[in-house]
C-alpha positions in Angstrom: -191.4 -24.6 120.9 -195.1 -23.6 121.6 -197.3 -24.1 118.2 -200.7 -22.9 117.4 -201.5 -25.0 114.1 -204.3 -24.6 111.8 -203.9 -26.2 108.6 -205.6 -27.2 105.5 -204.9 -29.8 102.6 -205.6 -29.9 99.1 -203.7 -32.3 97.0 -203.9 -32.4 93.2 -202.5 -35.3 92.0 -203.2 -34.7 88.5 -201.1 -33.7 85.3 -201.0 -29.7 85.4 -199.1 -27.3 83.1 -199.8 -24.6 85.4 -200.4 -23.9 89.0 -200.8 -20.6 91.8 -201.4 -19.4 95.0 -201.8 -16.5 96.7 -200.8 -15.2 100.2 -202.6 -15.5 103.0 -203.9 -11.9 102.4 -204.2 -12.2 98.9 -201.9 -9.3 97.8 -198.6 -11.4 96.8 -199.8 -14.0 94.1 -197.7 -17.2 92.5 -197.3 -18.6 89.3 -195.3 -21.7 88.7 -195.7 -22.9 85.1 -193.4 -25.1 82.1 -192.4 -23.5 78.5 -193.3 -26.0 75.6 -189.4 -27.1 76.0 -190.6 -28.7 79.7 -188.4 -25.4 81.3 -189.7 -24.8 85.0 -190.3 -21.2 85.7 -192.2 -18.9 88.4 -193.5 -15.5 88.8 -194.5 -13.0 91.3 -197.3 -10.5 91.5 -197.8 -8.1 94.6 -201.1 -5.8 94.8 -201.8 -6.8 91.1 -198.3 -5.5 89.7 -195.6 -7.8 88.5 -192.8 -8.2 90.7 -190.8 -10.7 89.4 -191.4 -11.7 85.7 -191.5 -15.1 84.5 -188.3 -16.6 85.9 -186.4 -19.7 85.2 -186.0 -22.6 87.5 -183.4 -25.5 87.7 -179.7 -26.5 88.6 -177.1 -28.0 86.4 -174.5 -31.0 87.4 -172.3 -33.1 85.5 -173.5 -36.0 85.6 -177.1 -34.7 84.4 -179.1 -31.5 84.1 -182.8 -30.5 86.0 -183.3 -27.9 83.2 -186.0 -29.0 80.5 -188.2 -31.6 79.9 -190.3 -31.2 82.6 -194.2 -31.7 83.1 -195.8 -31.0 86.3 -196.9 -34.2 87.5 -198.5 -33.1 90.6 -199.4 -30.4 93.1 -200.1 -30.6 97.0 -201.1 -27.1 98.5 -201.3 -26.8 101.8 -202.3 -23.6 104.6 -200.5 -23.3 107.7 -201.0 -20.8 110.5 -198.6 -21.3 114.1 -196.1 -19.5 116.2 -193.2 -20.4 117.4 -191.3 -18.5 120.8 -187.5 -18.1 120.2 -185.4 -18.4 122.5 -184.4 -14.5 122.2 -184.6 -12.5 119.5 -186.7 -8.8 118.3 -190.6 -10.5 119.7 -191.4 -12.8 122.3 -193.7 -14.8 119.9 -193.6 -15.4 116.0 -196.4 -16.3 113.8 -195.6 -18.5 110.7 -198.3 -17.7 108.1 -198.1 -18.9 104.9 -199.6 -21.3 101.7 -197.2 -23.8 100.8 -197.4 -25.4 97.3 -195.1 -28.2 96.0 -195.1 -29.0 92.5 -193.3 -32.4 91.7 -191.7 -32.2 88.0 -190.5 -35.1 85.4 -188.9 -35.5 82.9 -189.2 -38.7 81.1 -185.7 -40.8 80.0 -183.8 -39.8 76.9 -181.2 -41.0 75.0 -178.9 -37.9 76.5 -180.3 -38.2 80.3 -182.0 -40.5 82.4 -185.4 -39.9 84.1 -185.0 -37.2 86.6 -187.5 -35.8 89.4 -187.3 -32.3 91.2 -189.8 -30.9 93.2 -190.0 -27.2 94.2 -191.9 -26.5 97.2 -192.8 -22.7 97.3 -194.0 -21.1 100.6 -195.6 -17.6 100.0 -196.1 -15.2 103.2 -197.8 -12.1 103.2 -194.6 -10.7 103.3 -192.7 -12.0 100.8 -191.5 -15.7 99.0 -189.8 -18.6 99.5 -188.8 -21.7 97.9 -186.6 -24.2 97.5 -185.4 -27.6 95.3 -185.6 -30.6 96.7 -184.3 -33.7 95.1 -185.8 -37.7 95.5 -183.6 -40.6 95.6 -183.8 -41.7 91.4 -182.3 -44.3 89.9 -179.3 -42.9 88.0 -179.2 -39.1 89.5 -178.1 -39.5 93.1 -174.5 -38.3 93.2 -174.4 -35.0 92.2 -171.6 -32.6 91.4 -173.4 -29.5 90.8 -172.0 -26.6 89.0 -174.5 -23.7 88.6 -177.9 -23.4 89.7 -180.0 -22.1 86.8 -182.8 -19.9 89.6 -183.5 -16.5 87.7 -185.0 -13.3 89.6 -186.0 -11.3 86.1 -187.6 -7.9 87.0 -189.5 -5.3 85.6 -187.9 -2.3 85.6 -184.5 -0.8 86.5 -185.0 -0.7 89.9 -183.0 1.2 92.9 -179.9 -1.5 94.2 -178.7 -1.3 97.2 -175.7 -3.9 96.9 -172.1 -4.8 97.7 -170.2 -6.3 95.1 -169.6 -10.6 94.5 -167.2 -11.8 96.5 -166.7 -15.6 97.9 -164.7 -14.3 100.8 -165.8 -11.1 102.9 -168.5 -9.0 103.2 -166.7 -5.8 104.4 -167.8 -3.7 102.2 -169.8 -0.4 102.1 -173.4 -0.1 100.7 -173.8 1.3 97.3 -176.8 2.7 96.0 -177.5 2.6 92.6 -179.1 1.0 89.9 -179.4 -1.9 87.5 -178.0 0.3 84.4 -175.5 2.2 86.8 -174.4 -1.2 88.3 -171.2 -1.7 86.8 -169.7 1.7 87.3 -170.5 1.4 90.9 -168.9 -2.2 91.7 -165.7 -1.2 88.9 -165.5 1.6 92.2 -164.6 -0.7 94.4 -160.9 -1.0 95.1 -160.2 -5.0 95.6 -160.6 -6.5 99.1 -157.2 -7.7 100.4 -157.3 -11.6 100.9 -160.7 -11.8 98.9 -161.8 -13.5 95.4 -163.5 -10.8 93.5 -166.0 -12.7 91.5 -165.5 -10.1 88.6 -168.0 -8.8 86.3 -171.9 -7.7 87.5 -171.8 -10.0 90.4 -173.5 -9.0 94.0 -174.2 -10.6 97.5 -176.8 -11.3 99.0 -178.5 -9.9 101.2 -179.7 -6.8 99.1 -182.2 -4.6 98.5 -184.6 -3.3 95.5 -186.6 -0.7 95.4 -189.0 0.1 92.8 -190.2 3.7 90.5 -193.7 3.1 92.3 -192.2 2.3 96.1 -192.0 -1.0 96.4 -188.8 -2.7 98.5 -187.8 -6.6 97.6 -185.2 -7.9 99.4 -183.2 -10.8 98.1 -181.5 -13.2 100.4 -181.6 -17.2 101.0 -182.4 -19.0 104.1 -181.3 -22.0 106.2 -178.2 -22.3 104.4 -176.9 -26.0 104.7 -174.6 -28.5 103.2 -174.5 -25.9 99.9 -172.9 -23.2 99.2 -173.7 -19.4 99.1 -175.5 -18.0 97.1 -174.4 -14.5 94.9 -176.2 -12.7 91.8 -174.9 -12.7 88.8 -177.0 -9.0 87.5 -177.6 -8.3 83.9 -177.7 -4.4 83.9 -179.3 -4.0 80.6 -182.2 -6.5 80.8 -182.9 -6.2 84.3 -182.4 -9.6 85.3 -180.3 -11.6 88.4 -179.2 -15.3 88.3 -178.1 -17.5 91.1 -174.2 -17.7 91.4 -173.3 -20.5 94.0 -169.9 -20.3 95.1 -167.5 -22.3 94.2 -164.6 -24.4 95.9 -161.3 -23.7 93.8 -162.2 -26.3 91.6 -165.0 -24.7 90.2 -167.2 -27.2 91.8 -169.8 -25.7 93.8 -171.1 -28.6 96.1 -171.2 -31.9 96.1 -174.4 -33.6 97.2 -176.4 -36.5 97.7 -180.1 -37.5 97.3 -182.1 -37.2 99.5 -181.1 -33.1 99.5 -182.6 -30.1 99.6 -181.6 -26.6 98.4 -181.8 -23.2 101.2 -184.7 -21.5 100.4 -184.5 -18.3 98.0 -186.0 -16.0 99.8 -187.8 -12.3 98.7 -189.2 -10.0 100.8 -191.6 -7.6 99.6 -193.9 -4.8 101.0 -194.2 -1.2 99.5 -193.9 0.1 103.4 -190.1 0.2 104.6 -190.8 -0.7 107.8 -192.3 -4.1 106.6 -188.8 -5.1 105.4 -187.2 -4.8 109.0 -190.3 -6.4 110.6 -190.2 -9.2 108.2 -189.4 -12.5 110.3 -189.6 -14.4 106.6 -186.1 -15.8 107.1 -185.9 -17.0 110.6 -189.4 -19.0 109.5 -187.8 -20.9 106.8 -185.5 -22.5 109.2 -186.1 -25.4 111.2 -187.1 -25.1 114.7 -184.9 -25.0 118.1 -183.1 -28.3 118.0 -181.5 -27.8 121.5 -183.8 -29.4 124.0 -182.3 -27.6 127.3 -182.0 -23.7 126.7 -181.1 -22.5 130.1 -177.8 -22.1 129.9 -178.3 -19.4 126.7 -178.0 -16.1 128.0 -177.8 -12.6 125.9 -175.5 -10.7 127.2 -173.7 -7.2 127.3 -170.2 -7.0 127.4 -166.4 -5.2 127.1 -163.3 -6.4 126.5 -159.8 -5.7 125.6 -160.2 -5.7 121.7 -161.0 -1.8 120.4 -157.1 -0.6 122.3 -155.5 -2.9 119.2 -157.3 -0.8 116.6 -157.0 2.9 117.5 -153.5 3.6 116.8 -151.9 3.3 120.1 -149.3 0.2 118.7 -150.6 -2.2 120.9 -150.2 -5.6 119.5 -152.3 -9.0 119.7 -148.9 -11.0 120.0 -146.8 -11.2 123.1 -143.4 -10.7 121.8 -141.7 -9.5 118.5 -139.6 -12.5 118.0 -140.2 -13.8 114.3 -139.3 -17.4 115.7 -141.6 -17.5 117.8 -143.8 -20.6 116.4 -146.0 -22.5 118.6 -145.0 -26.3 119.2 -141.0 -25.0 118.3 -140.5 -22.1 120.9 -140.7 -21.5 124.8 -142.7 -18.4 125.0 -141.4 -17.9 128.6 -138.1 -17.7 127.4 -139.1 -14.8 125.0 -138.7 -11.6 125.5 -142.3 -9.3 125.7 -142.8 -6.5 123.6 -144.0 -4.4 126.4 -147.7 -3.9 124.0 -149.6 -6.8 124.7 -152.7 -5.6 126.1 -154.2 -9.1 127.2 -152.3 -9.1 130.2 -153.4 -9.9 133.6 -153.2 -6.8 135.1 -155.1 -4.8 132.2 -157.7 -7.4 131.9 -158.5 -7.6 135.8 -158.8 -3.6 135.2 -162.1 -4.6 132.4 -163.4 -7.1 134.6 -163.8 -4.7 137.8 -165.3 -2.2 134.8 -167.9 -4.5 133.9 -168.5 -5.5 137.7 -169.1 -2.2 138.4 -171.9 -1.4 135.7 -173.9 -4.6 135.4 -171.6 -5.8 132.5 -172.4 -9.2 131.5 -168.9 -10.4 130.1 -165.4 -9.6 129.3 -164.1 -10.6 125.8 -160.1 -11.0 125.5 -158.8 -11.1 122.4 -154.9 -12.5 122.0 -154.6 -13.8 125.1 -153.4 -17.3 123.5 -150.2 -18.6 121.5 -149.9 -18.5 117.6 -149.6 -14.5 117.0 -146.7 -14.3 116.3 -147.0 -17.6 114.1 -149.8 -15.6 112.2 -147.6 -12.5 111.4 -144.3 -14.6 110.3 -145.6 -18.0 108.7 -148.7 -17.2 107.1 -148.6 -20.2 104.8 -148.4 -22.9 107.6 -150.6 -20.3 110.6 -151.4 -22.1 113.6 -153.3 -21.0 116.8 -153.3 -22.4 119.9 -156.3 -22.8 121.9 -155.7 -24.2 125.0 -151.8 -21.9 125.6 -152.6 -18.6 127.3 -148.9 -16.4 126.7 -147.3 -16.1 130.0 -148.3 -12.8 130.9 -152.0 -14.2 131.4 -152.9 -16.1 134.0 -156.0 -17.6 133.4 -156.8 -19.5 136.7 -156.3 -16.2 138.6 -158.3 -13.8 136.1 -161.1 -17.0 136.0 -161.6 -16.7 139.7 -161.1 -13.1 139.9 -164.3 -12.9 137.0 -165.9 -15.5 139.1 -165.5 -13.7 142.4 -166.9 -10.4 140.8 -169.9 -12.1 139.1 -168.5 -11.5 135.5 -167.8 -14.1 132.5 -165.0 -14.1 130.6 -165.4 -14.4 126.9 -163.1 -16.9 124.8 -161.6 -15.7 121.4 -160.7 -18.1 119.0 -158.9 -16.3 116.2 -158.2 -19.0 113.5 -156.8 -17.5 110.9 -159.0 -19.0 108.7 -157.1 -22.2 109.4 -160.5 -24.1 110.0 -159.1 -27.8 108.8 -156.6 -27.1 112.4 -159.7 -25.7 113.6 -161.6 -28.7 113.8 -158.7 -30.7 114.7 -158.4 -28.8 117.9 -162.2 -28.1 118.9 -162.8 -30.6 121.5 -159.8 -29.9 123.4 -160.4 -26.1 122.9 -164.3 -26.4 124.3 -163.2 -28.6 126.9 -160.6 -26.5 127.7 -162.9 -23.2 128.1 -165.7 -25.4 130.3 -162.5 -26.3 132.7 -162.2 -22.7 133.3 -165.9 -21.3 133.1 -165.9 -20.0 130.1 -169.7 -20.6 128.2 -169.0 -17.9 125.2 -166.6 -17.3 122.3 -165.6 -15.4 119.5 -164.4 -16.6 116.6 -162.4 -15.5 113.4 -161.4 -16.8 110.1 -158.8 -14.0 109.1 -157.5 -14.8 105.7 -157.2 -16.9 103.2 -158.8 -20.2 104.3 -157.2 -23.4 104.7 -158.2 -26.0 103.1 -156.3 -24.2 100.4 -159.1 -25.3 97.8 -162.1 -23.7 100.0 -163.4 -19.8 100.1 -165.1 -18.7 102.9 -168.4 -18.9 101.9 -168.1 -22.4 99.6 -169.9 -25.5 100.5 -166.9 -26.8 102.5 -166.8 -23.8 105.0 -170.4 -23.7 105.6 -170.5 -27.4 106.9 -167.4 -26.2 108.6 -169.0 -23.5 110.7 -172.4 -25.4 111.2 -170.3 -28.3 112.8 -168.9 -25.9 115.2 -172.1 -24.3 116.1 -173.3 -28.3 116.6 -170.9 -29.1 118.7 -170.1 -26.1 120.7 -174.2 -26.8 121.5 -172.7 -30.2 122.9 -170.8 -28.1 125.5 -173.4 -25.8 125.8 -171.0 -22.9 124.7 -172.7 -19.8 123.3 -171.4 -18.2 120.1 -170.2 -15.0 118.0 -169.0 -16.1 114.8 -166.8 -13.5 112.7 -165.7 -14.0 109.2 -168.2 -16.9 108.5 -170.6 -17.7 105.8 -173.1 -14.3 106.0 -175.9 -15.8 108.4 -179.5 -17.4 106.4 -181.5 -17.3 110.1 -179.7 -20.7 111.2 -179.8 -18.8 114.8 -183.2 -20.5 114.7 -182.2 -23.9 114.6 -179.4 -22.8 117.1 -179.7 -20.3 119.4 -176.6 -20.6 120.7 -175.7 -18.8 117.5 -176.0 -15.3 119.0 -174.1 -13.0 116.7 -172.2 -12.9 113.7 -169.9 -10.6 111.9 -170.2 -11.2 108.4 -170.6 -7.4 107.1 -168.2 -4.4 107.5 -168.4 -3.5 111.2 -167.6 -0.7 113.6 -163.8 -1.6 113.9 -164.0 -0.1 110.6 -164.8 3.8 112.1 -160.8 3.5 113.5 -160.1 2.6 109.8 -161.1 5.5 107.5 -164.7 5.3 109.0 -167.9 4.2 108.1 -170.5 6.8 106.8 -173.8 7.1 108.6 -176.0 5.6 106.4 -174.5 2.6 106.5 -176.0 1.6 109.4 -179.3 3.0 107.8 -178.9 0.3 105.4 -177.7 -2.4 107.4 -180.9 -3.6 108.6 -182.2 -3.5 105.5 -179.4 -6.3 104.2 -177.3 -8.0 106.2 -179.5 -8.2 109.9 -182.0 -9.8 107.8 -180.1 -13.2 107.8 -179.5 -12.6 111.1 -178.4 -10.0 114.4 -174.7 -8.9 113.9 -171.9 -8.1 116.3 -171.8 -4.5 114.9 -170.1 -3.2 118.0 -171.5 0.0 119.1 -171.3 1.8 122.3 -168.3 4.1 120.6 -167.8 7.1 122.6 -164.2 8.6 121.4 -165.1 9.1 117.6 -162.0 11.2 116.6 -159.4 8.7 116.3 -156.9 11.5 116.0 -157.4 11.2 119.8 -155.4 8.7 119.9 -152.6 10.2 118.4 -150.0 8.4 116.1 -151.1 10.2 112.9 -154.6 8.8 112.7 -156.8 11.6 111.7 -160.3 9.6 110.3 -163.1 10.6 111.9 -165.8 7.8 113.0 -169.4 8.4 111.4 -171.5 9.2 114.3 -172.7 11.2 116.8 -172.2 10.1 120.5 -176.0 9.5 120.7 -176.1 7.8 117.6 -174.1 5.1 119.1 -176.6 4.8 122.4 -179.2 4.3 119.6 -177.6 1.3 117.4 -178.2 -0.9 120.2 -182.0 -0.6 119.4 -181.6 0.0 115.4 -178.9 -3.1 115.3 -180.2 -5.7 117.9 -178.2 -8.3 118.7 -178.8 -10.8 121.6 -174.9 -10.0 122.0 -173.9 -7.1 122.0 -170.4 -5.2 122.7 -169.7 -2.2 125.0 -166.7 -1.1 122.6 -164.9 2.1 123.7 -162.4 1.9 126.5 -163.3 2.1 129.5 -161.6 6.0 130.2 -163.6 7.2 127.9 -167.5 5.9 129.3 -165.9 7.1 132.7 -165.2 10.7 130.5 -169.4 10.9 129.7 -171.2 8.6 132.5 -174.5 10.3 132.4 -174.8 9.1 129.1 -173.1 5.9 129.5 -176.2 5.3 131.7 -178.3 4.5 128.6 -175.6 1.9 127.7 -176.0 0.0 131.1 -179.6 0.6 130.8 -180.4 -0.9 128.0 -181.5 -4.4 127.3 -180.4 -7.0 125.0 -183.7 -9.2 124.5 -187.1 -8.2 123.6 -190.7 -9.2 123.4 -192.1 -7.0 121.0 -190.7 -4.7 118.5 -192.4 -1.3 116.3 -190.8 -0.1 113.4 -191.4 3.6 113.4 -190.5 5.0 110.7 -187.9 3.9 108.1 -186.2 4.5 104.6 -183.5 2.5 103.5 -180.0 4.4 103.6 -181.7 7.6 105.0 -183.3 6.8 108.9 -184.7 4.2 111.0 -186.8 4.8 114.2 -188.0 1.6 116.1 -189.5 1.1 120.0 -188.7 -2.1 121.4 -190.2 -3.8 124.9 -187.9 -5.2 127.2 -188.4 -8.7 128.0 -188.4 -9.0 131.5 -190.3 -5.1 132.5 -192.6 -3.2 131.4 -190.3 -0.4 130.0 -190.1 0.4 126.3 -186.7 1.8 124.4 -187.0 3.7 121.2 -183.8 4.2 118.9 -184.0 6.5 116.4 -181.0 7.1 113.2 -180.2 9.2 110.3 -177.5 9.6 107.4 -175.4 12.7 106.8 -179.0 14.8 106.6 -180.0 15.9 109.8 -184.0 15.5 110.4 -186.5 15.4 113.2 -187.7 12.1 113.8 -191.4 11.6 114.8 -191.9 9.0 117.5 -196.0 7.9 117.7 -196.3 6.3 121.3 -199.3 5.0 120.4 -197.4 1.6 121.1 -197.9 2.5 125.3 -200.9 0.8 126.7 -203.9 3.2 126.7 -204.6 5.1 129.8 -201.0 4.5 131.8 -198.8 7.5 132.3 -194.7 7.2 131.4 -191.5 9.0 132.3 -189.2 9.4 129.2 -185.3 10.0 129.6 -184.1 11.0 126.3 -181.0 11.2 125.1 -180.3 13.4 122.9 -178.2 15.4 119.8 -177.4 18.7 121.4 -178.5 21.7 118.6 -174.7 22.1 117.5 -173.9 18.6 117.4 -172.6 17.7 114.2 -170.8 14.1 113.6 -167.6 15.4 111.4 -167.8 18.7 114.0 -169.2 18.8 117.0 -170.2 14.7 117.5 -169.8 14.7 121.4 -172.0 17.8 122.1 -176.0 15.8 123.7 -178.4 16.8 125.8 -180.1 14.4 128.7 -184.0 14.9 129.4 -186.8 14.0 131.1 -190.8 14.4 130.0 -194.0 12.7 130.6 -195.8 10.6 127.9 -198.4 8.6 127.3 -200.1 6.6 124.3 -200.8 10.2 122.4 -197.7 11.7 122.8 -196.3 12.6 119.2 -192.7 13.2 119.9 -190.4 15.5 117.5 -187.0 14.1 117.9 -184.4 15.8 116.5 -181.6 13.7 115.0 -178.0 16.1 114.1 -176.4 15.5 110.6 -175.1 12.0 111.6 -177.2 11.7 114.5 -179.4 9.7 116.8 -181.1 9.6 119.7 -182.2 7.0 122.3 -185.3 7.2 125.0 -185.8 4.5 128.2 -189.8 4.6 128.7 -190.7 3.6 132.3 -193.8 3.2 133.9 -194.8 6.4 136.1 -195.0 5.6 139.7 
């Protein structure tokens, strides 16, 4: 890390009953104050209008409560100014603005509690809030087993929602926007998630998004989420209000901790300009910086892989064989018989690594290329993978030196199940066992209902859980792409070998009923603001009934939509998806695909409205070109694309790919045009985007 570090101290060491700050810029103000019962409590102002109204503060354990009682017994303020590079990511730099305050509160010794201490330390940006609890060793209060956490978000008005509903264990759902008082008829719509733990009642995840009668967007997430559990919000519709709901194990217990700790920060992101919202780097600077010394070996990357041939219909099958006996550690899998539809084969998968040799493809992914399949399908109670047991029809030394030979990587998958106690058991020999045979990236899944059987996917347990694999995947300098984890708080920070994650409903959805196109006009919004997410775009073939077998969905998106996500979703990791037939079927435009890069040194949002359209331009990291991505819902619209970005005085050759006039994504979603202009820094470019639509322009230098 590179710092530039200005800073100035005030300490007040004095007895207070209230304290502020403002940001940097003056527009968001603080207030952090105690109610004549000693109740901690906070509020927000932005341009001198109440954002969040006087809020409680606190958390709740069994052995004693950090609710009332309080007097502030001291203040420290401080100003800090630096950037910080990341190792890849939207910019090439990051600056880290903000006024921190930390107010220390006590409460003196009762006859019901003992003397208890809590500080909140509050860091306010100019684009939005943080702040956390942190918690001094104190005689009497150092084991904790914490059951709520008492942080209020109260608002003024009955703002616009843009939510999913509660749940501890996924986060596939679709976006619904609505409203505080239309709240609970929008999550009672939702049809129960298979596997999952509704939370029930008025209950959301976080990320989400606000937006206010006068045009002003808060977004409500947390960040650096560690050794805790998630956080959800519990919303009451009528009053306008949301509450912290930590997840709990099954218990009811929602962590158990030790002082010295520290709460994630709650985060809010506020600006009455949409395009502040996706610009906003709030969450990644509320995490701790890079804390692997060597970087070299982390490498974004583009890449394919036998994976999207298992969704769309054609009965091809993860497992190797059939047999319901087949259990590793108690069957012979070469004495099975195949199935005959086990795509992870070495002849298939040779056939994706001389496709990504032949277009600058970074990697190959394979997914069920290893015993336990079958095990998954018949003996779901006692599931066990395997992760060092390729089946018999892959041969893994001959596919790793035919990928070596051609200059490609293969791509490790490490579908657990959601067995993640076996998991850990078997991690050493599993990482090993990918360095022995040049692997250096890998997938992984937690399908199901986790094991421990007390744990959800997103309790305390389950978030050490995946930040012990990140940790020590870092010690074998393996690169990763987590799906099904804990929804990401910006922890790709701290480690950057934490490319990608999952954690939201993704494109393997379009071959399941579809996803609409806004949802990826809200996406950014919600869920990429923890962190970039391996949405898997690059979807050619979006009538699944193309495929045959009765499938008849159709995927929500033109075919130049999809060239566009991978500038509207970036993602230091991100997937080539269709088969390879059908890029070969359209290679003019797959040329944007191969094209396009992966890392960045500078990003401008465009233009943006949640739900509706996002337009963004983003510099390549290692050139001088520029891409611009440009996305719309079910409305078709021209998009206006200011270059005013270019340098000044330089002449540029744009290639745009574009929606043809008739293309339509339920209609006509494979119908583009490819062409070439001049531009400069005054070009004002009318771009426009079919119902369902996109478009995507490479910006090179004029020779």
């Amino acid at each position: 890390m590179k710092y530039t570090l200005s800073i100035l101290m005030l300490s007040a060491a004095l007895q207070l009953s209230a304290s502020s700050i403002t940001s940097p810029s003056g527009e968001l103000s603080l207030n952090v104050n105690v109610n004549p019962e000693g109740q901690p409590y906070y509020s927000l102002s932005y341009k001198g209008k109440t954002i969040v109204e006087p809020s409680k503060l606190g958390l709740k354990a069994d052995e004693t409560t950090f609710a009332d009682g309080f007097m502030i017994a001291g203040v420290d303020t401080v100003t800090v100014d630096r950037s910080w590079e990341p190792v890849w990511g939207e910019y090439s730099s990051i600056r880290d603005h903000f006024r921190e305050m930390a107010v220390n509160l006590k409460a003196p010794q009762t006859k019901d509690q003992p003397e208890r201490e809590m500080i909140v330390r509050f860091r306010l940006f100019d684009d939005g809030l943080g702040f956390r609890y942190e918690f001094p060793v104190q005689e009497g209060t150092n084991y904790l087993t914490v059951k709520d956490e008492l942080t209020e978000f109260n608002f003024p008005g009955n703002h616009k929602l843009y939510c999913i509903p509660g749940d501890y264990d996924t986060d596939e759902y679709l976006f619904s926007e609505t409203t505080f008082t239309d709240l609970p008829e929008a999550l009672n719509s939702y049809t129960r998630h298979s596997e999952a733990q509704r939370t029930g009642g008025n209950t959301i995840q976080t990320p989400m998004l606000m937006k206010t009668d006068d045009g002003v967007y808060i977004n409500v997430h947390e960040a650096a989420l560690m050794g805790y559990p998630a956080m959800l919000l519990d919303v009451d519709s009528k009053n306008f209000d949301m509450k912290a709901h930590l997840v709990p194990d099954r218990l009811g217990v929602s962590a158990y901790v030790q002082a010295p700790f520290h709460s994630p920060w709650r985060t809010l992101i506020v600006s009455d300009d949409a395009r502040d919202i996706l610009a906003s780097q709030l969450v990644l600077n509320l995490n701790e910086p890079n804390k692997i010394e060597d970087t070299s070996w982390i490498k974004p990357m583009k890449f394919c892989g036998v994976w999207w041939e298992m969704f769309t219909g054609n009965q091809k099958t993860w497992a190797y064989s059939d047999d319901p006996l087949a259990k590793p550690g108690v069957t012979d899998y070469t004495k099975l018989k195949p199935n005959g539809r086990h795509p992870a084969n070495t002849e298939n998968v040779k056939k994706y690594i001389d496709f990504a040799a032949a277009n600058g493809l970074d990697g190959v992914l394979v997914e069920g290329w290893n015993e336990g399949w079958e095990d998954w399908v018949s003996y779901r109670k006692n599931r066990q993978f395997l992760f060092d047991k390729p089946y018999p029809d892959f041969d893994l030394p001959a596919l790793r030196d035919y990928a070596k030979e051609k200059g490609v990587k293969l791509i490790m998958h490490h579908e657990t199940s959601a067995n993640a106690s076996d998991y850990e058991k078997q991690l050493d020999r599993a990482f090993q066992f990918m360095k022995d045979n040049n692997y250096d990236a890998v997938k992984t899944g937690y399908v199901g209902a986790v094991i421990p059987r007390s744990e959800h996917h997103t309790s305390q347990w389950m978030v050490d859980h995946a930040k012990h694999v990140i940790e020590r995947a870092a010690d074998y300098q393996i690169m990763v792409d987590s799906h099904e984890a804990p929804r990401p708080t910006g922890l790709c920070r701290t480690y950057p070998n934490w490319l990608a994650q999952e954690s939201a409903r993704g494109g393997e959805f379009e071959s399941m009923g579809g996803n609409p196109p806004s949802h990826t006009c809200i996406l950014p919004f919600t869920r990429l603001k923890g962190g970039p997410m391996d949405y898997t775009p690059g979807l050619f073939e979006t009538r699944m009934s193309y495929y045959g077998e009765g499938k008849d969905s159709q995927a929500g998106t033109t075919l130049t939509r999809q060239l566009a996500l991978y500038l509207t979703m970036p993602s230091p990791m991100q997937m080539v998806c269709d088969l390879p037939e059908n890029y070969e079927r359209f290679p003019d435009a797959f040329q944007f695909i191969k094209d396009v890069p992966v890392d960045w040194s500078d990003s401008k949002y465009l233009e943006a409205e949640p739900n509706r359209y996002i337009t963004v331009a983003r510099k390549d990291k290692h050139s001088d070109d520029w891409y611009v991505g440009a996305i719309t819902d079910e409305n078709a619209r021209n998009a206006t694309i200011d270059m005013s970005f270019l340098p000044k005085g330089q002449k540029f050759v744009a290639t745009i790919y574009e929606d043809a006039p008739d293309a339509d994504w339920k209609t006509n979603p494979q119908a583009y045009k490819i062409r070439t202009i001049n531009v400069d820094s005054k070009t004002k470019l009318k771009q426009h985007l079919a119902p369902g639509g996109g478009g995507a322009i490479r910006i090179q230098p004029k020779k």
